[in-house]
C-alpha positions in Angstrom: 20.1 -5.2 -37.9 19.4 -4.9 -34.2 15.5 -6.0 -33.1 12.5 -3.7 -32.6 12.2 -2.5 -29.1 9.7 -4.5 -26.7 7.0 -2.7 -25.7 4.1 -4.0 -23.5 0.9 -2.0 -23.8 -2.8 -2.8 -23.6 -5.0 -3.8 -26.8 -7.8 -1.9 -25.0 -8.1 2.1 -25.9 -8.2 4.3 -22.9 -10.7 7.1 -24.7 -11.6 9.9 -22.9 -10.6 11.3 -19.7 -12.6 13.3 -16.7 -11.3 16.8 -16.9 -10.6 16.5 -12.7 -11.8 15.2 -9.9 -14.5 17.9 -8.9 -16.3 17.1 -12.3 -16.2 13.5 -11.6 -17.7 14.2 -8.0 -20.4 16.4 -10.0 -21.0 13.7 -12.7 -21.7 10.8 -9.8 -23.6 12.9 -7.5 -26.2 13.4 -10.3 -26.2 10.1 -12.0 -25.9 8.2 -8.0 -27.8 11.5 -6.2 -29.4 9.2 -3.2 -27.6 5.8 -3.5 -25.4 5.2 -0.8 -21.8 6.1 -1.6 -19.9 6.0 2.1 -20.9 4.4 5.0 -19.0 5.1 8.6 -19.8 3.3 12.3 -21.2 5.4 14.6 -22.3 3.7 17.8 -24.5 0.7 16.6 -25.7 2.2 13.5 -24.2 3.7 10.7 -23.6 7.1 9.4 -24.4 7.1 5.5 -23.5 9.7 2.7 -25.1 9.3 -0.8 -23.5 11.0 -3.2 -25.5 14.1 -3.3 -23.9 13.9 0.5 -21.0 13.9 -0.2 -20.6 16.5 -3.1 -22.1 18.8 -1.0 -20.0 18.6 2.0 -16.9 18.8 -0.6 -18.6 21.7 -1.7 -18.7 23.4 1.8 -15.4 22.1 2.8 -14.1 23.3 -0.1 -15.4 27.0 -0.1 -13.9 27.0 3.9 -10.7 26.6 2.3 -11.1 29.4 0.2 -12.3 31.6 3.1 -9.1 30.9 4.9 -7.0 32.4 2.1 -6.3 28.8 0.1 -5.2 29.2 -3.5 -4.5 26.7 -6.1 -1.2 25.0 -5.4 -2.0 25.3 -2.0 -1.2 21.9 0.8 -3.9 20.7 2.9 -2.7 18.3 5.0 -4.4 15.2 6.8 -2.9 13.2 10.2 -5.5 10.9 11.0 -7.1 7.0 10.3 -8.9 6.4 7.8 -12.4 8.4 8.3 -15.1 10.7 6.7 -13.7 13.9 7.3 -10.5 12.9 6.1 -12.3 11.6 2.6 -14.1 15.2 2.8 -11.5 17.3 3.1 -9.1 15.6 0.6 -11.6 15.8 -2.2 -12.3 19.1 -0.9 -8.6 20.1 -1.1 -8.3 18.7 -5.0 -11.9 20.4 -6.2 -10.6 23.6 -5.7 -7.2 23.6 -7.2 -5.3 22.8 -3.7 -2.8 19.6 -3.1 -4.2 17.2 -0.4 -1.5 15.3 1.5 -2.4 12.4 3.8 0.4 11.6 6.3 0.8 8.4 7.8 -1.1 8.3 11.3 1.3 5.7 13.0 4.9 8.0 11.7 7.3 8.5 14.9 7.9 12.0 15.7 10.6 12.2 13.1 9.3 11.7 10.0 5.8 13.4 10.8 8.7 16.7 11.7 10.0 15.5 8.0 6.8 15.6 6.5 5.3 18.4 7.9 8.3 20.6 6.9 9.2 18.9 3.5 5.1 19.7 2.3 5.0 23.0 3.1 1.3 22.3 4.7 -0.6 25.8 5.4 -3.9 23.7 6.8 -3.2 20.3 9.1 -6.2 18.4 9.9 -5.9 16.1 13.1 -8.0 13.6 14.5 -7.7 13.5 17.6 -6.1 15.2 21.1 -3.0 12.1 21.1 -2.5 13.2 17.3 -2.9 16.9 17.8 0.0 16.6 21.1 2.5 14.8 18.8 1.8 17.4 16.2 2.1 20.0 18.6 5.7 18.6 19.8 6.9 18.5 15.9 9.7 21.1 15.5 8.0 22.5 12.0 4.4 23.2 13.2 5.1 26.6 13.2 4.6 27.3 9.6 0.9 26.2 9.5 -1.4 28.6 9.4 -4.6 26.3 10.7 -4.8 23.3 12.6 -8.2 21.4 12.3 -8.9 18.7 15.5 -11.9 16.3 14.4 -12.5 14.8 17.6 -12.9 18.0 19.6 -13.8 19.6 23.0 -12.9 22.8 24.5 -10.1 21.7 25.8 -8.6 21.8 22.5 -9.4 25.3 21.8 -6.4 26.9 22.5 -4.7 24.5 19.8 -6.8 23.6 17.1 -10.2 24.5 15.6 -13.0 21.8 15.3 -12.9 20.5 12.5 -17.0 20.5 11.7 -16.6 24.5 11.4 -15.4 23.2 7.8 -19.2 21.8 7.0 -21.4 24.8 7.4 -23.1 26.2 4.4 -21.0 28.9 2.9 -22.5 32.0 1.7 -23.8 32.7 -1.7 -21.2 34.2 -3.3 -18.3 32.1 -1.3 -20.5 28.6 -3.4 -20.1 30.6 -6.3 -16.2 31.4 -5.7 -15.9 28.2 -4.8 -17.3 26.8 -8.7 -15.3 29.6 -10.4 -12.4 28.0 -8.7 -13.4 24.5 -9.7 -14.3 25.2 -13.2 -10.1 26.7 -13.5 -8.6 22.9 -12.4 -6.4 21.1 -15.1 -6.2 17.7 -15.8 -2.1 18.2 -15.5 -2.6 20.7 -12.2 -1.4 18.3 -8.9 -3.9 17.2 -6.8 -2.3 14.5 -4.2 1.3 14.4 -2.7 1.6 11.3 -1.2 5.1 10.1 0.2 6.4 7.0 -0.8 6.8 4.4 2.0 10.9 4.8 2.5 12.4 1.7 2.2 15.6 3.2 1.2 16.1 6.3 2.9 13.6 9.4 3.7 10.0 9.2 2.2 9.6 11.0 -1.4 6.4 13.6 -1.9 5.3 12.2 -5.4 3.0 15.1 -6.7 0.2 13.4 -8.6 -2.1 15.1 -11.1 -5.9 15.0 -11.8 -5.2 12.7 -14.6 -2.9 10.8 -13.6 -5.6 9.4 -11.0 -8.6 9.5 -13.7 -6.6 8.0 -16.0 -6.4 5.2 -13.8 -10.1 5.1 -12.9 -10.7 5.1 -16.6 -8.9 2.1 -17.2 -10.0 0.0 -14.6 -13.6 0.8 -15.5 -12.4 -0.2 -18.8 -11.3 -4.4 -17.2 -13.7 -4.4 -14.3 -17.5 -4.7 -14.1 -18.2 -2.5 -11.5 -20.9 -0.2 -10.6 -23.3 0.8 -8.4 -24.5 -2.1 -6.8 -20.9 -3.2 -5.9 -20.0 -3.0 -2.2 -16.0 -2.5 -0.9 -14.8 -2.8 2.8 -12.1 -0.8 3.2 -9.1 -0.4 5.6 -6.5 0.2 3.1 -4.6 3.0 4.6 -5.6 6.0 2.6 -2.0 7.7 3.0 -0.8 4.7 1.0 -1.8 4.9 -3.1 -3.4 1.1 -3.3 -5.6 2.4 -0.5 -5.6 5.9 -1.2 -5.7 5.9 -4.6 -7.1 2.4 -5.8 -9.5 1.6 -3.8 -10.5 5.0 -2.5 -11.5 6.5 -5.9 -12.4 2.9 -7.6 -15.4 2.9 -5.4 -16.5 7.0 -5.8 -16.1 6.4 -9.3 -17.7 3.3 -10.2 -20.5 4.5 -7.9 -20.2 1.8 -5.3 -20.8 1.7 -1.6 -17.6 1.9 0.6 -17.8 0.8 3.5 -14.8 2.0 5.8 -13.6 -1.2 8.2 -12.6 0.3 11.7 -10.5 -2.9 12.3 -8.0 -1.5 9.8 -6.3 -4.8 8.9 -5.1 -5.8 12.3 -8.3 -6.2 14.6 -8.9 -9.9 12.8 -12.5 -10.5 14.8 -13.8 -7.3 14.2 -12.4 -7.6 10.8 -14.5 -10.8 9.9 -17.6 -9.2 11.4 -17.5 -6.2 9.0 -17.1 -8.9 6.4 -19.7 -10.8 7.3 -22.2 -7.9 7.7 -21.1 -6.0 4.2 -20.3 -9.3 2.3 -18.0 -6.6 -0.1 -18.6 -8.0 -3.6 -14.9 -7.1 -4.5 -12.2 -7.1 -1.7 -8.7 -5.2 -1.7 -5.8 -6.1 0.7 -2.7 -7.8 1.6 -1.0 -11.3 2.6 -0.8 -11.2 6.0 -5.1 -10.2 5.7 -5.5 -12.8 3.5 -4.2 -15.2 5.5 -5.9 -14.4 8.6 -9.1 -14.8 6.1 -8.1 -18.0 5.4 -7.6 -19.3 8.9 -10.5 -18.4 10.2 -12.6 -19.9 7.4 -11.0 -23.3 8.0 -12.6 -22.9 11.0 -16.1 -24.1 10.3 -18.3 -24.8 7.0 -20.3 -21.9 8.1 -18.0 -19.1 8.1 -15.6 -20.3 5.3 -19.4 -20.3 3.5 -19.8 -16.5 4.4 -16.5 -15.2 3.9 -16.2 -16.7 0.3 -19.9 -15.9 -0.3 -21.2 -16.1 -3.7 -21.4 -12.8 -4.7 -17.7 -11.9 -4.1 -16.4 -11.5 -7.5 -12.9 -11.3 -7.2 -9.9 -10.3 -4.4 -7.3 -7.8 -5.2 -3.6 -8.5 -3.4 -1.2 -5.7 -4.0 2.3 -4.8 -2.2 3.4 -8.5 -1.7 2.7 -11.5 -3.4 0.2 -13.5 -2.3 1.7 -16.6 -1.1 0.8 -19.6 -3.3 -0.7 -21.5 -0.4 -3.0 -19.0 -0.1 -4.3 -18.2 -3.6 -5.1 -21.5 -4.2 -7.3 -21.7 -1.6 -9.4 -18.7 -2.5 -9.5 -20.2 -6.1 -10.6 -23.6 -5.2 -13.6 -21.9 -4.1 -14.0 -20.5 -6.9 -12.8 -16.5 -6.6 -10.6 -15.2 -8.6 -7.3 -13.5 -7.5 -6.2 -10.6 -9.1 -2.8 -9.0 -8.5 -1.6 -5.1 -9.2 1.8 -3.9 -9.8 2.9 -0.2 -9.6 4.6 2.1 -7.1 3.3 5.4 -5.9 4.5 7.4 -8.5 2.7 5.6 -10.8 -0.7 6.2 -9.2 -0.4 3.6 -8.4 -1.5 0.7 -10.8 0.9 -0.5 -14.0 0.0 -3.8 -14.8 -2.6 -6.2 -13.7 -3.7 -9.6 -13.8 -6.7 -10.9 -15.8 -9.9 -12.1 -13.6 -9.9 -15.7 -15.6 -6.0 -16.3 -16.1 -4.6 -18.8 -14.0 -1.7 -17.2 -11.5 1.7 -17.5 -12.4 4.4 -17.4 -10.2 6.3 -13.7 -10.3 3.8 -13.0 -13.2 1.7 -9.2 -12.3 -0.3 -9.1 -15.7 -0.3 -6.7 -18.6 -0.5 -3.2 -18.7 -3.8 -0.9 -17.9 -5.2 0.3 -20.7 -3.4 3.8 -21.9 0.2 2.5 -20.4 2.7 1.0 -21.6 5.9 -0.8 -19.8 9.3 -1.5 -21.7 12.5 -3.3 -20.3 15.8 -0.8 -20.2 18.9 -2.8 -21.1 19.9 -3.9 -17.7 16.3 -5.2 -17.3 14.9 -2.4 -15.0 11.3 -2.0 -16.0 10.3 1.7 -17.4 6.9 2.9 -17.4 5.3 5.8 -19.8 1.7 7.0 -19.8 -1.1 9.3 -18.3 -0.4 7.6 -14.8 2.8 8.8 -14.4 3.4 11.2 -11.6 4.1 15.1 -12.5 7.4 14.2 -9.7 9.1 14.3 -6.5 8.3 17.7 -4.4 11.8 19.7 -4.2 13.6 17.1 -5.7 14.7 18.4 -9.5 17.7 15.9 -9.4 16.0 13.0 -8.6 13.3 13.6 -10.9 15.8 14.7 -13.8 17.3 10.4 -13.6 13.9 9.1 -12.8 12.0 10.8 -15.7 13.1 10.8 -18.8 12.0 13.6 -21.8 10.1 11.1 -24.1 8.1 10.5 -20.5 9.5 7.1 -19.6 9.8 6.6 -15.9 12.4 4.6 -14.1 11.1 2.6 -11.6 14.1 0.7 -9.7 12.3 -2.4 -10.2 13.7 -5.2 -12.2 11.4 -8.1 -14.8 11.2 -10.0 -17.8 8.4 -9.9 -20.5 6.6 -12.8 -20.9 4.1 -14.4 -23.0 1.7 -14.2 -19.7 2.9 -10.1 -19.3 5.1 -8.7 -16.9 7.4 -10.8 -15.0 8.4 -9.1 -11.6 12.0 -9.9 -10.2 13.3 -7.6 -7.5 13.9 -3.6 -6.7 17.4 -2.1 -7.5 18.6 -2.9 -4.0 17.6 -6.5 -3.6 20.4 -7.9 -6.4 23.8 -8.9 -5.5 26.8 -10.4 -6.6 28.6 -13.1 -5.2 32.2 -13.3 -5.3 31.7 -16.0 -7.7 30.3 -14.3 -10.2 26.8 -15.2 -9.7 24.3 -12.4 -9.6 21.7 -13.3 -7.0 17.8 -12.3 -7.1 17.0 -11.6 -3.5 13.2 -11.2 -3.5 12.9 -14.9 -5.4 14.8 -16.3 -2.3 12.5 -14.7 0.4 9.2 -15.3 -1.5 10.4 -19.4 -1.6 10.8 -18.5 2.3 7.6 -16.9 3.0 5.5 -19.0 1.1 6.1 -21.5 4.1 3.3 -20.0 6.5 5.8 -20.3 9.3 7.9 -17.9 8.0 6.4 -14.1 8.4 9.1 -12.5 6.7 12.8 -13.0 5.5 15.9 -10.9 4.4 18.3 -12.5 2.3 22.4 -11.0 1.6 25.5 -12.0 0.5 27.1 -9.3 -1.4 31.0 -9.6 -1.9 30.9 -12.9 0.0 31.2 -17.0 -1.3 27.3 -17.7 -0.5 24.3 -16.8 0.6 23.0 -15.9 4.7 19.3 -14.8 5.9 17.7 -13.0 9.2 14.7 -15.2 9.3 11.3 -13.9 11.3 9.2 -16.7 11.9 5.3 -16.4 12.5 5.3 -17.4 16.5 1.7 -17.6 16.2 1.8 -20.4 13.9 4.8 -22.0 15.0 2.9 -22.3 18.8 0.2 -25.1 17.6 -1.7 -26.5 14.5 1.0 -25.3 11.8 3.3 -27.5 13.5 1.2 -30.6 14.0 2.5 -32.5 10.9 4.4 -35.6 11.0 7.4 -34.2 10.2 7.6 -31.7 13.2 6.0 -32.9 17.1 2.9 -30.4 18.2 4.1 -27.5 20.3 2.6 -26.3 23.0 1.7 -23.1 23.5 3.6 -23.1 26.3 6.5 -25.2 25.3 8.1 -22.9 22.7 11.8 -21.9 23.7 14.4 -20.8 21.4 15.9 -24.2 20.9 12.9 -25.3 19.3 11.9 -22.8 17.2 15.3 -23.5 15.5 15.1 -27.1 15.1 11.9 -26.5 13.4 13.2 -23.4 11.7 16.2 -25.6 10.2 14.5 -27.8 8.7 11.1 -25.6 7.1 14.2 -23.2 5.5 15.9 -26.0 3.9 12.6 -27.4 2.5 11.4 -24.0 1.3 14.4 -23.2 -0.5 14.6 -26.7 -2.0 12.2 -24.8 -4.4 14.6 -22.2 -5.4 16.6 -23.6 -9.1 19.6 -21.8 -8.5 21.5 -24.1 -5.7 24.3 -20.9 -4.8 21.8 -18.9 -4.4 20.2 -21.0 -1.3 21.6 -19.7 2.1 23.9 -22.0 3.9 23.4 -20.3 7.1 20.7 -17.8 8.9 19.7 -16.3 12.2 16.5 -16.4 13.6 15.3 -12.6 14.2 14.8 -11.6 18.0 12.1 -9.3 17.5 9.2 -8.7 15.1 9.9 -6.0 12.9 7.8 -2.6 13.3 7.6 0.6 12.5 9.6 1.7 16.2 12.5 -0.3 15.2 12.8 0.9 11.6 12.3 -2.5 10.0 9.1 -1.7 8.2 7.4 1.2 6.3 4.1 2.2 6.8 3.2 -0.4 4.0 4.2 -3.0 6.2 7.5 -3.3 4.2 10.8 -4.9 5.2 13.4 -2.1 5.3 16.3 -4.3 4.1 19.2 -2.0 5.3 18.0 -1.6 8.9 17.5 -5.4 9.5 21.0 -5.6 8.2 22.1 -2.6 10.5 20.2 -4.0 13.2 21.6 -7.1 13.0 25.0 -6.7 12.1 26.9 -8.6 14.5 24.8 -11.5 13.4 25.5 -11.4 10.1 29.1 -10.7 10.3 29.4 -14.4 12.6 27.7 -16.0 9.7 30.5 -15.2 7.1 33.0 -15.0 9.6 32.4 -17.6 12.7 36.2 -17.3 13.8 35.7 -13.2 14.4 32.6 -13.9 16.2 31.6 -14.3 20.0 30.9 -17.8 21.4 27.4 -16.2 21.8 26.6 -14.6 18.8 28.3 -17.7 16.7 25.8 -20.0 18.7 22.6 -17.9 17.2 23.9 -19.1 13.6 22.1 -21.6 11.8 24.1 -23.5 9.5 22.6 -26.1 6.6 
């Protein structure tokens, strides 16, 4: 008699669910009416919306986009940073039956051509006149109907509309089409397509319903505490789901104040002057953020005291895992960290952490309330429940092997189940055999590398071959001074870094961080040391700050060929090997 079937799934009851976002917007802007909901730099003050605020400009937005022609199915889409009138229009979009579909802002000219095209966008809102050329120059703007320009001057006239003709107070009977409209939305009609980041191949449109993101608000308000009096600082990138998704509608529906960051994760002084000014009682964001935090608390007693104030509940790391190094420091002050896992298709948050567990390594918690999260026989992890996306635009193929009828979703990501919940292990692509036999977990290899804070990022292969090489990209910043004052390595400095060094020290911080790894095969015997960082120009990271493992491996082909086979190499390219 074979054994039951495994299924993780919440003890908690999901209940109810907000017919669609429009109602929600309704339901806070009574119950919130003049609290603060949004707040926006402008010069040295700030611009504010309550929530009355806001529902009204959706409101007006919304009937705009009905003037224009807009039906229900309809794409708006958005090119811009994160900022108010992209919020606005978005909610706007999904209040009156239409599809809102933010696009990257930082996308090269080819996949913002993919994207435009691929979406089928009859409205683009742009930012700003350097947006609005590059849109201009993509091959497929010819299909949209209306081109919105936020930041604009008469310049721009022959191009683009401004985009505040959008706000004015629609007529009687356009407020009244515009509810009519409203009152039609389903909880299963799409709201959001938001394209998956790409790390193998051209970025997916996942359609995404009313439910499937009110679900998820449901069930967080279900775990988490918050409410009105919570404050978020957010740069998430809204194109992006834990951004877009997550945070973005966490705050509008528990009611809280979010504050939008303008250093957007990479301006770190501004970055810690937002923080000290909204002292966010919750915080969402990413390892390479967090450590940034970190180092500038250790600082001085005074800022580590006002970055880990006392009324910061918990912090939420989500896309990578937070580095152990790291989460031990923010809970030796005594804040929890929380981490997500889920992909964009599942809107995007499966399982969680609890706020007083203790973290596990490769552990990403139990499932939200309403979902549920079963093993397939080769281990890939399958999701099923309201989260789940409706599918990929234009894509029946793909979404006839992803979904299944009984509603499981595939999700190319491989686990265990634990007694502490899900145990994440790698995506579909990251696991290969060696020719002796042994089946090798890429991701566990470069989390061991990039828990050493001189590593930034790693890439680990070895398919078909007798062991195990790496591309390594060290973190010059830290490799320039204090990270490498120990004993064991002499202080750099910062003008005495050359390649030879950054090797020798390289050398010996791999072979100590894979010392940590239990399988000995899977170790590599031999890496490079990556000549430039990866970005989104060279194709080795997604807008999620992602490694794209194929293009490092395309990129650096030559390389990786002299590690497996030195006698086939150049004298030159065989010197840039690294053996252990």
């Amino acid at each position: 008699m074979s054994e039951p079937e495994k299924i993780l799934r919440s003890t908690i009851e999901l209940g109810d669910i907000t017919k669609n976002i429009v109602t929600m917007l309704k339901e806070r802007s009574e119950r919130f009416k003049t609290r603060p909901l949004y707040r926006q730099k402008q010069g040295r003050t700030y611009r504010v919306l309550s929530a009355g605020d806001l529902y009204r400009l959706v409101g007006n937005v919304g009937c705009a986009l009905m003037e224009l022609g807009l039906t229900k199915g309809d794409v708006v889409a958005v090119y811009s940073r994160n900022r108010e009138e992209m919020l606005v229009l978005e909610l706007a979009a999904m209040s009156m039956g239409a599809i809102a579909c933010p696009i990257f802002s930082e996308y090269p000219a080819r996949q913002l051509d993919y994207v435009l095209e691929h979406s089928g966008a009859r409205i683009l809102a742009i930012s700003d006149a350097v947006h609005l050329e590059e849109a201009l120059g993509a091959g497929h703007c010819r299909h949209l109907e209306k081109i919105f320009l936020m930041d604009w001057t008469d310049s721009d006239k022959e191009n683009a509309a401004p985009f505040q003709a959008l706000y004015k107070e629609p007529k009687i009977d356009l407020r009244r089409r515009f509810e009519e409209a409203a009152s039609q939305v389903n909880s299963n009609d799409p709201c959001l397509m938001m394209y998956t980041s790409g790390t193998t191949g051209r970025p997916k449109g996942a359609l995404l319903s009313h439910r499937n993101i009110l679900s998820q608000r449901k069930a967080m308000e279900l775990l988490w505490n918050l409410g009105p009096h919570d404050r978020f600082l957010s740069y998430l990138p809204w194109h992006h789901s834990f951004g877009g998704i997550f945070e973005f509608f966490g705050a509008l529906y528990s009611g809280a104040c979010l504050t939008l960051d303008e250093s957007y994760g990479k301006n770190v002084p501004l970055l810690i002057e937002n923080f000290k000014s909204v002292r966010p009682t919750v915080y969402f964001s990413v390892p390479s953020v967090y450590q940034a935090l970190v180092a500038e608390a250790k600082k001085s007693r005074k800022l580590e005291d006002e970055i880990f104030h006392p009324e910061l509940k918990f912090v939420f790391t989500a896309a990578a895992p937070l580095p152990r190094h790291l989460s031990d420091f923010f809970e030796e002050k005594g804040i929890p960290v929380v981490e997500g896992w889920g992909l964009t298709e599942t809107s995007p948050c499966v399982t969680v952490t609890s706020l007083a567990a203790k973290r596990k390594h490769g552990v990403v918690g139990h499932p939200i309330p309403g979902v549920e999260v079963k093993l397939a026989c080769n281990g890939e992890i399958l999701v099923r429940g309201p989260n789940v996306m409706l599918g990929y635009h234009k894509d029946p193929a793909l979404n006839s092997k992803v979904l299944e009828p009984d509603g499981w979703f595939h999700t190319g990501d491989f686990g265990e189940i634990s007694e502490d919940g899900l145990v994440l292990k790698c995506r579909l692509d990251g696991m290969f055999k060696l020719t002796t036999g042994q089946m090798v977990i890429s991701q566990a290899v470069e989390n061991a590398l990039i828990a050493n804070p001189l590593i930034k990022y790693a890439v680990v292969f070895g398919s078909g071959e007798s062991f195990v090489g790496a591309v390594v990209f060290p973190d010059k910043n830290a490799l320039s001074v204090k990270e490498t004052a120990r004993k064991d390595i002499p202080a750099l400095e910062d003008d005495g870094l050359d390649d030879g060094k950054i090797k020798k020290i390289l050398k010996l911080e791999v072979e100590k961080a894979c010392a940590v790894v239990p399988e000995k095969y899977a170790r590599p015997q031999a890496f490079i040391v990556a000549k430039e960082e990866p970005s989104l120009a060279n194709g080795q990271l997604t807008p999620t700050m992602k490694i794209v493992r194929s293009k490092v491996m395309e990129n650096y082909a030559p390389y990786i060929k002299a590690i497996f086979n030195p006698q086939g190499a150049s004298v030159n390219i065989e010197e840039e090997v690294i053996r252990i």
